[in-house]
N, C-alpha and C positions, 0 to 999 in steps of 0.2 A: 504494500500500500504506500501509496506516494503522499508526503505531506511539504506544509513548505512553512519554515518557522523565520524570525527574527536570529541573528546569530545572536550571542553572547559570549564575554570574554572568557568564559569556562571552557568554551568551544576550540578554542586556538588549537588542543593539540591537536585533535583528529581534521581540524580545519586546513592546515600550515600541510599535510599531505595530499589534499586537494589539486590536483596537475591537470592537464589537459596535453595531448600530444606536442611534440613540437611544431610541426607545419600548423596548429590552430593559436599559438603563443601570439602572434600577430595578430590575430583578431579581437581573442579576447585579455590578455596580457600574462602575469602570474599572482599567485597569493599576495607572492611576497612585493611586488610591487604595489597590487589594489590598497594592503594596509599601509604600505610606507608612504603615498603618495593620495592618502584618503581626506577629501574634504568633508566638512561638517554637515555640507546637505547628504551628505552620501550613507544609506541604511542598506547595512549588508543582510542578507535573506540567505539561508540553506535549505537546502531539497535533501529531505531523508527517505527512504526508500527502506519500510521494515525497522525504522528506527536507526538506522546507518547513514550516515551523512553521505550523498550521491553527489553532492553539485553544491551551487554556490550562482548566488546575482544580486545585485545592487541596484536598490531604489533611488535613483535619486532626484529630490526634494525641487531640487534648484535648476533643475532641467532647462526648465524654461528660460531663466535667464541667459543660459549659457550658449544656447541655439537659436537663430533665427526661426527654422521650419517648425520650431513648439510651438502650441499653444500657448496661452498666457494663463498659468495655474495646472500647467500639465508636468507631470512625473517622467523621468526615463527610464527605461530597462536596461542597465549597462553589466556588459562581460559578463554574461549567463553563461555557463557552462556545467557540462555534467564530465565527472571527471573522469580520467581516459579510463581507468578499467573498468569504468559502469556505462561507457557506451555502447548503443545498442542494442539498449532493452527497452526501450520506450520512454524512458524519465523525460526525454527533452518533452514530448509529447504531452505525456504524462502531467506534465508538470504546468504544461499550456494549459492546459484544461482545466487545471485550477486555481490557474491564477485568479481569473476575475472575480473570484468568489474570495479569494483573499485579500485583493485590493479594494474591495469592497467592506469588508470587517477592519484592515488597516491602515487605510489611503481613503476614505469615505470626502475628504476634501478635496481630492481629486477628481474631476470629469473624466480624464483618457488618461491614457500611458503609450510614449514615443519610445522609437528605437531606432539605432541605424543599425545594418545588418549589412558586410563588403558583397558587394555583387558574384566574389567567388564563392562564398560557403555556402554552396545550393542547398546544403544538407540539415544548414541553421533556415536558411530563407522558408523550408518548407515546413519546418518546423513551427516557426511563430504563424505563417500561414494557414494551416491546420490547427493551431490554437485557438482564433480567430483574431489576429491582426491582420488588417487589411494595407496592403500595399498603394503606398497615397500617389506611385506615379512619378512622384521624384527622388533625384538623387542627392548627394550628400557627396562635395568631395574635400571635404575639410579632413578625411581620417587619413593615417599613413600608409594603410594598406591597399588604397585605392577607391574607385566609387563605392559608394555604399547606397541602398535602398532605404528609405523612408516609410518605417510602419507605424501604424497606429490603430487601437481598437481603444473605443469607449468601454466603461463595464458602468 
């Protein structure tokens, strides 16, 4: 059963072995980079699977400031990732599915929730697709790994 909590600092150590392959490092960064380089709007979320921590993604608060193509009071979905030995098994999916029921009990101030997703990682794009974020049509070339897609779903 797939759940998705709030981290917590008690979390670090099974958190800090959290990896994703190398060729995805580009997309979504590393652990140890997200916490050394975490701003204040930034709320880290983990995805457990059976009570085992699967993955790892960040709300963050201040989205909108930070991006043109936000809305004005809209959240981001930053460096989602499930981690490489539990890809696979559906958690990205999984985990789509419920979110909006979580953003909903803890983001309830929020209207929608934005992401950018690089135009290579078809295997993420299809993912938050099947979630149900919708692809708004534009791109995004402000990241370093090249264009990126533009999603969004209301909950």
């Amino acid at each position: 059963m797939i759940s998705i909590r709030k981290y917590e600092e008690t979390d670090w150590k099974e958190v800090k072995k959290l990896a994703v392959y190398d060729d995805q490092v580009k997309y979504v960064g590393t652990i140890k980079d997200l916490f050394g380089n975490r701003l204040d709007s930034w709320n880290f979320q983990l995805i457990e699977a059976n009570e085992e921590i699967v993955g790892f993604f960040n709300i963050d608060t201040g989205y909108a400031s930070q991006y043109e193509f936000a809305y004005e009071n809209e959240i981001g979905l930053r460096a989602f990732f499930i981690s490489s030995e539990h890809q696979g098994n559906g958690y990205c999916t999984g985990t789509m599915k419920k979110l909006p029921e979580y953003l909903k009990e803890n983001y309830q101030e929020y209207p929608s929730i934005c992401l950018t997703v690089n135009s290579k990682n078809r295997a993420a794009y299809q993912c938050y697709l099947e979630g149900g974020f919708q692809d708004t049509g534009d791109l995004y070339y402000g990241g370093s790994a090249g264009p990126q897609h533009i999603m969004r779903m209301a909950y």
